[in-house]
Residue frames relative to the residue before (quaternion, step in Angstrom):
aa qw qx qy qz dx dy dz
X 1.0000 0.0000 0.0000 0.0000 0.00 0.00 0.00
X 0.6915 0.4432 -0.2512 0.5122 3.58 0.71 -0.97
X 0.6409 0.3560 -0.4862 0.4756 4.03 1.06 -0.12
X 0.5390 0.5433 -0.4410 0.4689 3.75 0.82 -0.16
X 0.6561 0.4933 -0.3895 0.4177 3.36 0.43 -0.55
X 0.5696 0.6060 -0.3311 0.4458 3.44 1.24 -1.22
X 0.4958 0.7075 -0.2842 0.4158 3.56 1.09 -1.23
X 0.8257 0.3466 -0.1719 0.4104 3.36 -0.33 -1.90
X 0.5595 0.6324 -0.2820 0.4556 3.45 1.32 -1.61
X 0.7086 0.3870 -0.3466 0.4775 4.02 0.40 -0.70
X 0.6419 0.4872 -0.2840 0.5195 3.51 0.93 -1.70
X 0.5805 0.2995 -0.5029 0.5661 4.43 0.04 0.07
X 0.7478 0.4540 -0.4174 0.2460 3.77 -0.01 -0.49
X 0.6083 0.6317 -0.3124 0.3651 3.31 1.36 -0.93
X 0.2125 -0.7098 0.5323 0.4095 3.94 -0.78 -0.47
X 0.7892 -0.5371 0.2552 0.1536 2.42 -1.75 0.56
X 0.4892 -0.7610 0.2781 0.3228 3.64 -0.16 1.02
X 0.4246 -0.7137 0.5092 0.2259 3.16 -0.80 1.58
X 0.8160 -0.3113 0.4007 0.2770 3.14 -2.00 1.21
X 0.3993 -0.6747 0.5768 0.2295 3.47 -1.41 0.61
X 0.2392 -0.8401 0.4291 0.2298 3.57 0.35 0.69
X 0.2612 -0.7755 0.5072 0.2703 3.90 -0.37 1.34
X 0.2165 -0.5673 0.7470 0.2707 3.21 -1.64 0.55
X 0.3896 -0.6607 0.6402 -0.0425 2.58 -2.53 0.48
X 0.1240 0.9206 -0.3681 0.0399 3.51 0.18 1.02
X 0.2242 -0.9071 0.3494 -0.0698 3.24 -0.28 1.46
X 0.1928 -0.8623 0.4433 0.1508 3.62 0.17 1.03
X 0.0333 0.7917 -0.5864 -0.1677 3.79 -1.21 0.16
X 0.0489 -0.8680 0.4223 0.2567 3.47 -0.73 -0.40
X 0.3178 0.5687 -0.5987 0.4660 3.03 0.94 1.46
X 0.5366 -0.7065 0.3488 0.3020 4.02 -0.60 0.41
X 0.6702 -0.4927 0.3447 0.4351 3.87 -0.93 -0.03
X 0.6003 0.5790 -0.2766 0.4774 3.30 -0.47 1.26
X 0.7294 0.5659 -0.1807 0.3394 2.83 1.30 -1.22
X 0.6375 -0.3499 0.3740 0.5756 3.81 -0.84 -0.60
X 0.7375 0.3894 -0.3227 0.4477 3.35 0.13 -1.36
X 0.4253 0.5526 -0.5692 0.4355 4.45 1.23 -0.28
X 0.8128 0.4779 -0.1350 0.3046 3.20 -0.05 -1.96
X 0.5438 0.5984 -0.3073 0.5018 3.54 1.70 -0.67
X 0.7774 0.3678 -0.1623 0.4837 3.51 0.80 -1.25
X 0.4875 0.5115 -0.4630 0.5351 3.59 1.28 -0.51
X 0.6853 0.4473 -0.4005 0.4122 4.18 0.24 -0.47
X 0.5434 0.4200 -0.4075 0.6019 3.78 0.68 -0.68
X 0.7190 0.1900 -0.5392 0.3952 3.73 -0.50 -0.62
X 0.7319 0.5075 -0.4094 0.1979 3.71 -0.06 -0.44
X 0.6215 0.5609 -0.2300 0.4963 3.29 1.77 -0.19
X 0.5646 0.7139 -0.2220 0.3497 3.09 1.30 -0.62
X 0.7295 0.4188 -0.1514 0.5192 2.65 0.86 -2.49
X 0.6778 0.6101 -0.3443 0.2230 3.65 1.08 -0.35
X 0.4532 0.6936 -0.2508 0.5005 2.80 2.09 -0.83
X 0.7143 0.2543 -0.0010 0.6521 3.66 0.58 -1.35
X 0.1727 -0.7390 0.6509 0.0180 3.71 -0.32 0.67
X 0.7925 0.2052 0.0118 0.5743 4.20 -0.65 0.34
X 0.6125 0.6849 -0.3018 0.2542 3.55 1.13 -0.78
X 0.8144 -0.1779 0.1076 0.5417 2.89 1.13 -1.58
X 0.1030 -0.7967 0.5636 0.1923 3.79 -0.03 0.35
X 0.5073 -0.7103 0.4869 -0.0307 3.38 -1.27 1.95
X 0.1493 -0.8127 0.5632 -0.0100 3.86 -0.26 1.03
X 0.0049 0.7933 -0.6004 -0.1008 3.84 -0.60 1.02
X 0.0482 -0.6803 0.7258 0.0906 3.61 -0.88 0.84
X 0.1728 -0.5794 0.7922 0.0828 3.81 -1.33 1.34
X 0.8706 0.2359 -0.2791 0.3294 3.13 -2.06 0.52
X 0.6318 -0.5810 0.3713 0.3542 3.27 0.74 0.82
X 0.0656 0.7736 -0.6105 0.1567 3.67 1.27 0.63
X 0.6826 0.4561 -0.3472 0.4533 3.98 0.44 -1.08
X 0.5849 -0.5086 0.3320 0.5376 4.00 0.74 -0.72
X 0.7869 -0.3187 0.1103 0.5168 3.07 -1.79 0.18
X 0.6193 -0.5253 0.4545 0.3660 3.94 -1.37 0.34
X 0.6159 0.5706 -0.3868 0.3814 3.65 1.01 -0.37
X 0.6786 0.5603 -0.2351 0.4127 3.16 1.11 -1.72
X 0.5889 0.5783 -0.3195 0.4655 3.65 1.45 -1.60
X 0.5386 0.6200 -0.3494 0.4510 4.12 0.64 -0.75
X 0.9191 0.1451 -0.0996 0.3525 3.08 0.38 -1.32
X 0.5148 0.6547 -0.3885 0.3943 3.32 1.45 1.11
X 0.3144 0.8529 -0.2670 0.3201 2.48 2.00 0.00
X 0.8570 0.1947 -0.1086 0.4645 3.09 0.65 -1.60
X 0.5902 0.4277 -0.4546 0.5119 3.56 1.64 0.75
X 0.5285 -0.7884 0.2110 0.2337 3.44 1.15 0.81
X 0.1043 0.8021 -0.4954 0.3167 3.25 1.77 1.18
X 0.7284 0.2264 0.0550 0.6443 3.56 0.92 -1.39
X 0.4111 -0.6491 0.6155 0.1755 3.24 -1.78 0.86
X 0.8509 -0.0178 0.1433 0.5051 3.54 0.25 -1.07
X 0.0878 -0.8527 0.5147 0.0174 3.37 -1.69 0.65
X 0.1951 -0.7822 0.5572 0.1989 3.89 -0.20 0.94
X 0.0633 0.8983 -0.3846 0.2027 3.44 -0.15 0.92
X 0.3465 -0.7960 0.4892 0.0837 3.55 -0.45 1.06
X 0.8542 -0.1557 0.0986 0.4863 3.75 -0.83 -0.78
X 0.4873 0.4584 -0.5246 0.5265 3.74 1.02 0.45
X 0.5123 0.5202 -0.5939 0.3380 3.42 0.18 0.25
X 0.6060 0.6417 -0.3479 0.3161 3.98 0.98 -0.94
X 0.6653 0.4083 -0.4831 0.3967 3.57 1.23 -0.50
X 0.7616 0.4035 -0.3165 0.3963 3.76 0.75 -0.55
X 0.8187 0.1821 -0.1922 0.5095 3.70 1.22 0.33
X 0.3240 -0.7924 0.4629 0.2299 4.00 0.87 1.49
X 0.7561 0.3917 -0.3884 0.3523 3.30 0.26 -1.09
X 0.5580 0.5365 -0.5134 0.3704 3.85 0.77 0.18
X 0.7054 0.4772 -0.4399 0.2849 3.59 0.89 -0.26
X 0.0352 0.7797 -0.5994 0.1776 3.76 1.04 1.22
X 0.7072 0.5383 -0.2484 0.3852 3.07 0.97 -1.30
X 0.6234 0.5044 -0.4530 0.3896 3.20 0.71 -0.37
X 0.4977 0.4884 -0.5535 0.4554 4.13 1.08 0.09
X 0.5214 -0.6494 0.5307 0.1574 2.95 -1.72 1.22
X 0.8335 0.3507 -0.1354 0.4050 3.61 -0.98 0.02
X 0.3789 0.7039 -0.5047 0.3259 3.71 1.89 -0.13
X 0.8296 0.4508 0.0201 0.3289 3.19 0.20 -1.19
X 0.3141 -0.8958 0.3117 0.0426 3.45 -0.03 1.31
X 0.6400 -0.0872 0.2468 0.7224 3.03 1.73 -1.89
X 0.5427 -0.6151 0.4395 0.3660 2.99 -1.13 0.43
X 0.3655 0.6339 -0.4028 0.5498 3.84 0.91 0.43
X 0.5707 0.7208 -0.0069 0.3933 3.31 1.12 -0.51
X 0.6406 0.4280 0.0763 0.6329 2.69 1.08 -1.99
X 0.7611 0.4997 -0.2139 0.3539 3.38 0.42 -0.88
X 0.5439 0.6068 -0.1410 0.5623 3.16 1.64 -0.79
X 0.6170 0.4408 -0.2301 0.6100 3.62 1.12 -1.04
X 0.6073 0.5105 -0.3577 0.4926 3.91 0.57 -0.66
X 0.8045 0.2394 -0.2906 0.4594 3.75 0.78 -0.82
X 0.3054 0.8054 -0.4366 0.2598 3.08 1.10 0.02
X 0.5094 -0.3854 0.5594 0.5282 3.81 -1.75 -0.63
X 0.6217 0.6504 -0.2533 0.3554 3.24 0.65 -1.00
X 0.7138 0.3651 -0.2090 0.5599 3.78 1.01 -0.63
X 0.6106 0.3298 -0.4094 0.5923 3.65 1.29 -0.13
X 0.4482 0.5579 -0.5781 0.3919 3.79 0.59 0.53
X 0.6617 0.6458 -0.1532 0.3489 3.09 0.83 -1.61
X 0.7849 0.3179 -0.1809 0.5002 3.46 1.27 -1.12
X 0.6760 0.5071 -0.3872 0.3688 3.13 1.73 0.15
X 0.1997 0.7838 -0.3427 0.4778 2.89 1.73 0.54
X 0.6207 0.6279 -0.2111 0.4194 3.63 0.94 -0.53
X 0.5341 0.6955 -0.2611 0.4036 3.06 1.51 -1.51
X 0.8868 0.0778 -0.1455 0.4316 3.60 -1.47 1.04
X 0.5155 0.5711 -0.3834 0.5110 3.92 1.57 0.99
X 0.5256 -0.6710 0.4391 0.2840 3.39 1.24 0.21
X 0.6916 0.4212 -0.1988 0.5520 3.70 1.63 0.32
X 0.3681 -0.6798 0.6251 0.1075 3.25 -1.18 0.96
X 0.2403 -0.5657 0.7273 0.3054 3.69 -1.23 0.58
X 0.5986 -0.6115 0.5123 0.0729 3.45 -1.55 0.38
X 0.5627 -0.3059 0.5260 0.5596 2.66 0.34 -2.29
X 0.1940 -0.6780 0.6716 0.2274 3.67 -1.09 0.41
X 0.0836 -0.7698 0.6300 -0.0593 3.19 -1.19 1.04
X 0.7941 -0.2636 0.2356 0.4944 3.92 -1.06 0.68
X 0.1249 0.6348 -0.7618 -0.0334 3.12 -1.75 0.01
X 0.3191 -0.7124 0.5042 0.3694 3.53 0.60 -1.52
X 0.5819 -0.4503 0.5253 0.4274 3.32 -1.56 -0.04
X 0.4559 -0.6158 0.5986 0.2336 3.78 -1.93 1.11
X 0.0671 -0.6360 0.7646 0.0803 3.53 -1.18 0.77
X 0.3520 -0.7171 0.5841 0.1436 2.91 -1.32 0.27
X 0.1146 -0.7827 0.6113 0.0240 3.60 -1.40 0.95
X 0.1637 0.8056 -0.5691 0.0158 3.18 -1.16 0.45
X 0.6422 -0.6354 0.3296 0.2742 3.96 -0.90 0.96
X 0.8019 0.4509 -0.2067 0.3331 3.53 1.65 -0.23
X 0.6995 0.0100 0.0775 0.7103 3.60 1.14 -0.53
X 0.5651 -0.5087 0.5735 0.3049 3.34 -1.71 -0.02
X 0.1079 -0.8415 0.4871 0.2073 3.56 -0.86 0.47
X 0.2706 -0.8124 0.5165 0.0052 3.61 0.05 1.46
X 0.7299 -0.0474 0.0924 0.6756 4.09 0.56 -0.66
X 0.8436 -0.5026 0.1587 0.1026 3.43 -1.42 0.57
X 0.5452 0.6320 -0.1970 0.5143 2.89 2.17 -0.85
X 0.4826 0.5464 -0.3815 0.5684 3.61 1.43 -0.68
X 0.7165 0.3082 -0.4189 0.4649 4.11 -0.33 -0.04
X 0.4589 0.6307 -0.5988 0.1818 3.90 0.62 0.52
X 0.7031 0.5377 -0.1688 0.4336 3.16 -0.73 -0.20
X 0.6577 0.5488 -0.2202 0.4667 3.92 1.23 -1.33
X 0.3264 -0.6982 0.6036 0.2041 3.15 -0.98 1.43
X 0.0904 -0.7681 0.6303 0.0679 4.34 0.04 0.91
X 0.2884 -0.7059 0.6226 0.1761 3.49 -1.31 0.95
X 0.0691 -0.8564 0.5114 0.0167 3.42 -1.06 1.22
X 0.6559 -0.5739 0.2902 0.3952 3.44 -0.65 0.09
X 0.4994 -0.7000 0.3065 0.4082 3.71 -0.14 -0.02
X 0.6037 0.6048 -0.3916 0.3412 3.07 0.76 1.69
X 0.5957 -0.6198 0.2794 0.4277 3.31 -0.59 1.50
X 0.6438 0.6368 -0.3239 0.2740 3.36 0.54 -0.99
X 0.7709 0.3994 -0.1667 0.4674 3.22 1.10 -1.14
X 0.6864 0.5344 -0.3237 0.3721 3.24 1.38 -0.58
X 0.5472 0.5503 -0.4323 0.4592 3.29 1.62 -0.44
X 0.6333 0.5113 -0.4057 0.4159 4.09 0.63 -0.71
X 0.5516 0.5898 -0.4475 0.3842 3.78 1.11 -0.38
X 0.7375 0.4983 -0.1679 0.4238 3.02 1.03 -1.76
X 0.4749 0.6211 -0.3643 0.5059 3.56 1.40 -0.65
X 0.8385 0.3493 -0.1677 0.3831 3.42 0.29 -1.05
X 0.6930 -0.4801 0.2089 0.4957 3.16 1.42 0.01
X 0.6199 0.5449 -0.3691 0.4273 3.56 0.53 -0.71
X 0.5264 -0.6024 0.5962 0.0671 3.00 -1.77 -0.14
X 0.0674 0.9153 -0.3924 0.0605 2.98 1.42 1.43
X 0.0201 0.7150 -0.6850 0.1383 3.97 -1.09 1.48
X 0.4956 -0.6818 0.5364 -0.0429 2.27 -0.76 2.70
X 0.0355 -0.7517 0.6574 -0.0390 3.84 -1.09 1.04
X 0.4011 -0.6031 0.6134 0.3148 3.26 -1.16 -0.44
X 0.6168 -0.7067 0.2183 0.2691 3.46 -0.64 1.41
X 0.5546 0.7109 -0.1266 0.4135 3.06 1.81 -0.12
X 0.6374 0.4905 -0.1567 0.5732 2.89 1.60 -1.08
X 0.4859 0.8089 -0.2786 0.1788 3.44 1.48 -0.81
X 0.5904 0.5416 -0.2564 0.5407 3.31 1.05 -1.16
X 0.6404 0.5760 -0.2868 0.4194 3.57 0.06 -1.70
X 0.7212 0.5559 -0.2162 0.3522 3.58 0.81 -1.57
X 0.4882 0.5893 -0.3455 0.5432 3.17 1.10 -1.24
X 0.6387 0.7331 -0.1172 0.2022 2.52 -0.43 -2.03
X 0.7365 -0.0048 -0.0201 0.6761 3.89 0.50 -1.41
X 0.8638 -0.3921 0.2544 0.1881 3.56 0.42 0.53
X 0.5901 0.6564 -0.3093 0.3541 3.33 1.54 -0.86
X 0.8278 -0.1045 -0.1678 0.5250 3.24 1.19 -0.20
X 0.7587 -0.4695 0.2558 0.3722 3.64 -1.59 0.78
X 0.6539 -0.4594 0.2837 0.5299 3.35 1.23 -1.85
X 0.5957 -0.5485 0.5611 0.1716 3.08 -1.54 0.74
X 0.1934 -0.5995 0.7764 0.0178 3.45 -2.40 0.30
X 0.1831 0.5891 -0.7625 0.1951 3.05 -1.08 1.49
X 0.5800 -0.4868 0.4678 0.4558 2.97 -1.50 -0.72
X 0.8146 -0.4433 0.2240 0.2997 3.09 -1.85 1.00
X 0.6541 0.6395 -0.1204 0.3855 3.35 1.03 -0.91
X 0.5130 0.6804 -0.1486 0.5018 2.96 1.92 -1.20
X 0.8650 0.3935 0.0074 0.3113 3.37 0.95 -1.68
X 0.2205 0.7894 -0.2745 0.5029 2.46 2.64 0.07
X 0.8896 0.2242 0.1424 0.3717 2.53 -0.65 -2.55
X 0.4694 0.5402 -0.4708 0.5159 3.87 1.62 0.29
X 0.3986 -0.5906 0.6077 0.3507 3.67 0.76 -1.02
X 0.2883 0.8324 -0.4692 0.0616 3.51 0.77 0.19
X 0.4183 0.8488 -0.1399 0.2914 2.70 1.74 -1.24
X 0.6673 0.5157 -0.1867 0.5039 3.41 1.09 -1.53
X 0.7018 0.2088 -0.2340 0.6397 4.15 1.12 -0.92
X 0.7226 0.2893 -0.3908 0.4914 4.16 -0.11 0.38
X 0.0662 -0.6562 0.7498 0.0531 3.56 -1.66 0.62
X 0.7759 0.4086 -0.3479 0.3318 3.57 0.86 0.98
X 0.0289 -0.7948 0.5945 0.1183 3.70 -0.14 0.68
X 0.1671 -0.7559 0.6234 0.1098 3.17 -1.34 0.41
X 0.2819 -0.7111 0.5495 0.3361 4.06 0.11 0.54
X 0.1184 0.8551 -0.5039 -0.0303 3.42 0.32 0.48
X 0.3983 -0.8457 0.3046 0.1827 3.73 1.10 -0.16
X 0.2719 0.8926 -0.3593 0.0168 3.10 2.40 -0.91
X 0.8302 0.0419 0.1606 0.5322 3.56 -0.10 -1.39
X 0.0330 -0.7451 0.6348 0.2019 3.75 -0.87 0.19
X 0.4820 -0.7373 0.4589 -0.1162 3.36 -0.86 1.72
X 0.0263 0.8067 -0.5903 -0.0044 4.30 0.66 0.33
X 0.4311 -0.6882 0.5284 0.2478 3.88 -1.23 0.52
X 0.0921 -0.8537 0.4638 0.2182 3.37 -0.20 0.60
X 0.4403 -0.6804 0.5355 0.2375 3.82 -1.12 0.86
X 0.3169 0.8310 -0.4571 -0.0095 3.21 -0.46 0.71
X 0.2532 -0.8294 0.4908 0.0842 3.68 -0.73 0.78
X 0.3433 -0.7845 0.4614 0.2318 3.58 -0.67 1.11
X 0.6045 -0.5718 0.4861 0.2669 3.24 -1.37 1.22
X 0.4593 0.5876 -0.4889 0.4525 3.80 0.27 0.75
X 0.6201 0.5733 -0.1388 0.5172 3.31 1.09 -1.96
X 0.8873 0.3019 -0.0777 0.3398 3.45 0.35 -1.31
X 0.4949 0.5313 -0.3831 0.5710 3.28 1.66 -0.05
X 0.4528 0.5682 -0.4362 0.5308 4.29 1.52 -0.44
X 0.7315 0.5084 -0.3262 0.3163 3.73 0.13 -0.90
X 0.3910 -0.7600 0.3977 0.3337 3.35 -1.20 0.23
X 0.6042 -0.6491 0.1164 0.4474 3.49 0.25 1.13
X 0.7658 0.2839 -0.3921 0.4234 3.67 0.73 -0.18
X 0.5082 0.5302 -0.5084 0.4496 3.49 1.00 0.49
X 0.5545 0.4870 -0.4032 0.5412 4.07 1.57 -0.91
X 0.5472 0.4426 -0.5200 0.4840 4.58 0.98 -0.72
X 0.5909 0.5355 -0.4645 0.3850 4.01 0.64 -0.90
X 0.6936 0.5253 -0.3742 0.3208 3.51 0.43 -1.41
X 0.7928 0.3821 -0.1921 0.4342 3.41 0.49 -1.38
X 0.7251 0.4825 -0.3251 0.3685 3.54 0.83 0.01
X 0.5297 0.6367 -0.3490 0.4385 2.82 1.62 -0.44
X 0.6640 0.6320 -0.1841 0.3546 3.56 1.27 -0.95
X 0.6322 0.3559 -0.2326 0.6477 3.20 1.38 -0.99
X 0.4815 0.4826 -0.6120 0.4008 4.06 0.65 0.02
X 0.6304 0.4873 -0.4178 0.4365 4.14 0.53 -1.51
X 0.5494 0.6858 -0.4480 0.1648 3.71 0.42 -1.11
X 0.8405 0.2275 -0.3011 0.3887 3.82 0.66 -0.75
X 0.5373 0.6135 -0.4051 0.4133 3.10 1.68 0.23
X 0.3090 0.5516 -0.5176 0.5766 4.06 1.58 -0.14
X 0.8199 0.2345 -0.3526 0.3853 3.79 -0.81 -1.24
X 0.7494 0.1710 -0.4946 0.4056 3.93 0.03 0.11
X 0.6294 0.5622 -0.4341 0.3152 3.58 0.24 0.75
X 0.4866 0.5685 -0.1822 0.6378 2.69 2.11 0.08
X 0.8004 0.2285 -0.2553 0.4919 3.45 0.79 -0.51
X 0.4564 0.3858 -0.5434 0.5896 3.68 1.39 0.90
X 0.6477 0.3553 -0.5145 0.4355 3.65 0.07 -0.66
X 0.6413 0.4374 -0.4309 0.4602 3.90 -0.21 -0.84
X 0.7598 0.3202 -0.3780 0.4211 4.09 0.18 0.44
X 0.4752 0.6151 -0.3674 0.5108 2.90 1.51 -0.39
X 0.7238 0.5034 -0.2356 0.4088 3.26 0.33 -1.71
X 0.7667 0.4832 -0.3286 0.2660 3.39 0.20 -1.19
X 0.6697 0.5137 -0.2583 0.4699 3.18 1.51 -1.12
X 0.5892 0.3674 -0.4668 0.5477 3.88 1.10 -0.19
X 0.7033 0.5362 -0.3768 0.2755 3.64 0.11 -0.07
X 0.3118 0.8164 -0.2058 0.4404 2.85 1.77 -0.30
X 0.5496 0.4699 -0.1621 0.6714 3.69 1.19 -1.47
X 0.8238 0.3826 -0.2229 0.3540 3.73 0.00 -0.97
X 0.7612 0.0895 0.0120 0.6422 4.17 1.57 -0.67
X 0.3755 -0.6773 0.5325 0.3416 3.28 -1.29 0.24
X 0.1646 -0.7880 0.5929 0.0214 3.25 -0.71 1.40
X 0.1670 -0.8160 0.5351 -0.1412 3.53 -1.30 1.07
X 0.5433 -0.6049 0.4831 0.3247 3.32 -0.94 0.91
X 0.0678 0.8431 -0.4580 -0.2736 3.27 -1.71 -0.35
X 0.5166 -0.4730 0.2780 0.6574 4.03 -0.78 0.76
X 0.1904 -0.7448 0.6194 0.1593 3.64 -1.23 0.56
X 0.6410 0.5014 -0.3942 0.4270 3.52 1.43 -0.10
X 0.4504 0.6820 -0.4010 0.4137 3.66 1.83 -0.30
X 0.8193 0.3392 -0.1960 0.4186 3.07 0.93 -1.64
X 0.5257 0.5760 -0.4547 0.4302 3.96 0.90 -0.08
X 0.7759 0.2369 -0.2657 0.5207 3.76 0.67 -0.57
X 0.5720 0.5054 -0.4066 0.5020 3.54 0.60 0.25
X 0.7195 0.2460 -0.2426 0.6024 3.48 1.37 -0.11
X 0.3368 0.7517 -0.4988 0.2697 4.34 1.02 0.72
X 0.6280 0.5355 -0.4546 0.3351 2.97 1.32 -1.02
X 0.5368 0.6710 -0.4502 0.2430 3.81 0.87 -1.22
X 0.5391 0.6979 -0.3685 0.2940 3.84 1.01 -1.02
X 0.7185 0.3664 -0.0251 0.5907 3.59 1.15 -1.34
X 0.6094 0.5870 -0.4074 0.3435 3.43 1.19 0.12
X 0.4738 -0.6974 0.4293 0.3239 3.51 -0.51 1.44
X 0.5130 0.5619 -0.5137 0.3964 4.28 0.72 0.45
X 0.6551 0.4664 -0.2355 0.5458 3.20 1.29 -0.79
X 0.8086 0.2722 -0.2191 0.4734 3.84 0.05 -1.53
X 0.6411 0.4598 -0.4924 0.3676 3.99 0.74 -0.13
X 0.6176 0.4153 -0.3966 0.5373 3.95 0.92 -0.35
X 0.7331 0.3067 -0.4773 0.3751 3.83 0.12 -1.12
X 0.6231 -0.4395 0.5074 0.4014 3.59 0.43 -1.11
X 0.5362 -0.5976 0.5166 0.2974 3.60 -0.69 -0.37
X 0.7205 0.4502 -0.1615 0.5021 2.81 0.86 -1.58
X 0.5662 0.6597 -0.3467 0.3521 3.53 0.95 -1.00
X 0.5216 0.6234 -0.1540 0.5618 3.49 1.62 -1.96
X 0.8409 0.2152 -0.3428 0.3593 3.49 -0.26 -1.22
X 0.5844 0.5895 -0.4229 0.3634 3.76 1.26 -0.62
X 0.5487 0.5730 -0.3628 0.4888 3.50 1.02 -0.67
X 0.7908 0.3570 -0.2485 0.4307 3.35 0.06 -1.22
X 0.5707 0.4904 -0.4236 0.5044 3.94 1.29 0.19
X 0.4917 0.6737 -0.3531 0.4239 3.60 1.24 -0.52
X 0.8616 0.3076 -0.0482 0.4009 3.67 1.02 -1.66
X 0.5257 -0.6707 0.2680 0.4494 2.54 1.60 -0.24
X 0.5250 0.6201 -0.4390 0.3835 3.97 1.14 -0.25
X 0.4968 -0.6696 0.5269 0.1647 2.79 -1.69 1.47
């Protein structure tokens, strides 16, 4: 009796065990340094501030977690928690590859408007029955293109050019539309490619070509403007169903709070960048009315309107206004 007492007599004195504090682990595969670093380095610092003790935010760059496909789809078997992610997001939600029409998208002002749109809660409902949660869209930027052989001023200049593309039909058909010889890679493989030759060049954003080093295998930029491309945050419904709901209201709100700060840090860095990169390639304007009607046909092209939808198209184009 008197060691039980001891018991109870220690166990009233002690405090009370502190909360398991959730972590949060977030994959990219673009590298430290980058936008999507400096993007995710700002959510963890808001977050953890929001939720103090709550939760404590983990960035892996370069696909440190594995390949960006595999990381997607652990999501919704709860291998992985979260993913900042770019055009692999189109094989496990179609209606995200709007972006992949060219010429939609004037400004990023633009973009933002489409996010609040009906149209941008299509997009995230697009998500539904994948075991994944959009988040927030956050920056990426507009795709220029580079390549190691000529400047490309109007469409006929990409014949012949082996262009690296993501692994999506969508985009690879607008390469091939426009002439090139578009050879889908993983963003990984990109450099290396350059690099030994396998291909001419790639299209990302300016920022991309910075902080990738592209710079070192291309001596050509083209502002080409083709497609603007946003990263989408997303977080598998495994992860968030672990959380205790007002720390999971913290998670997701916290994301869409960073969201209009990405697009004006993006549109100072993307002037910034372009004009230090300048020193490093020859960068060049391009006819933009050559390349918008040399690239109309893609609108009506069942690669584009059988994945996004129609409806997806016509909601999008009610968002921006285009007739």
């Amino acid at each position: 009796m008197t060691r039980n007492f001891l018991f109870a007599s220690v166990a009233a004195i002690l405090p009370a065990a502190a909360s398991a504090e959730a972590v949060l682990q977030i994959n990219s595969s673009l590298p430290e340094g980058s936008f999507a670093h400096v993007f995710l380095q700002e959510y963890e610092t808001r977050l953890e501030a929001a939720a103090p003790g709550e939760i404590d935010v983990q960035i892996f760059m370069s696909n440190t977690l594995g390949k960006e496909e595999d990381v997607l789809q652990g999501l919704s078997l709860g291998t992985h928690h979260a993913s900042l992610s770019a055009s692999a997001v189109s094989q496990i939600n179609s209606r995200t590859a709007i972006f992949d029409l060219p010429y939609l998208f004037e400004d990023r002002a633009a973009v933002q408007a489409f996010a609040a749109s009906p149209a941008g809660e299509m997009l995230a409902d697009g998500f539904d029955g994948t075991g994944m949660v959009l988040a927030a869209m956050w920056d990426n930027g507009f795709r220029q293109i580079t390549n190691k052989v000529r400047p490309i001023v109007v469409p006929a200049d990409l014949e012949g050019l082996k262009i690296r593309t993501p692994t999506s039909k969508q985009r690879v058909e607008m390469f091939n539309t426009l002439g090139a010889n578009a050879t889908p890679l993983s963003f990984g493989e990109v450099y290396s490619a350059l690099d030994q030759g396998t291909i001419d060049g790639q299209e990302n954003p300016a920022n991309v070509v910075d902080t990738a080093k592209l710079y070192e295998v291309q001596g050509y930029m083209s502002l080409s403007n083709h497609v603007y491309l946003p990263t989408f945050l997303v977080f598998g419904e495994p992860f968030l169903a672990s959380l205790d709901p007002a720390l999971k209201e913290t998670v997701m709100s916290v994301a869409q709070d960073v969201a209009p700060w990405t697009f004006e840090w993006g549109e100072n860095t993307d002037a910034e960048t372009i004009a230090a990169l300048a020193d490093k390639m020859e960068i060049n304007e391009i006819d933009f009315a050559a390349f918008q009607a040399a690239s109309a046909p893609l609108y009506a092209s069942p690669t584009f309107v059988d994945v996004i939808g129609e409806d997806m198209i016509a909601a999008t184009k009610a968002a921006l206004g285009i007739e």
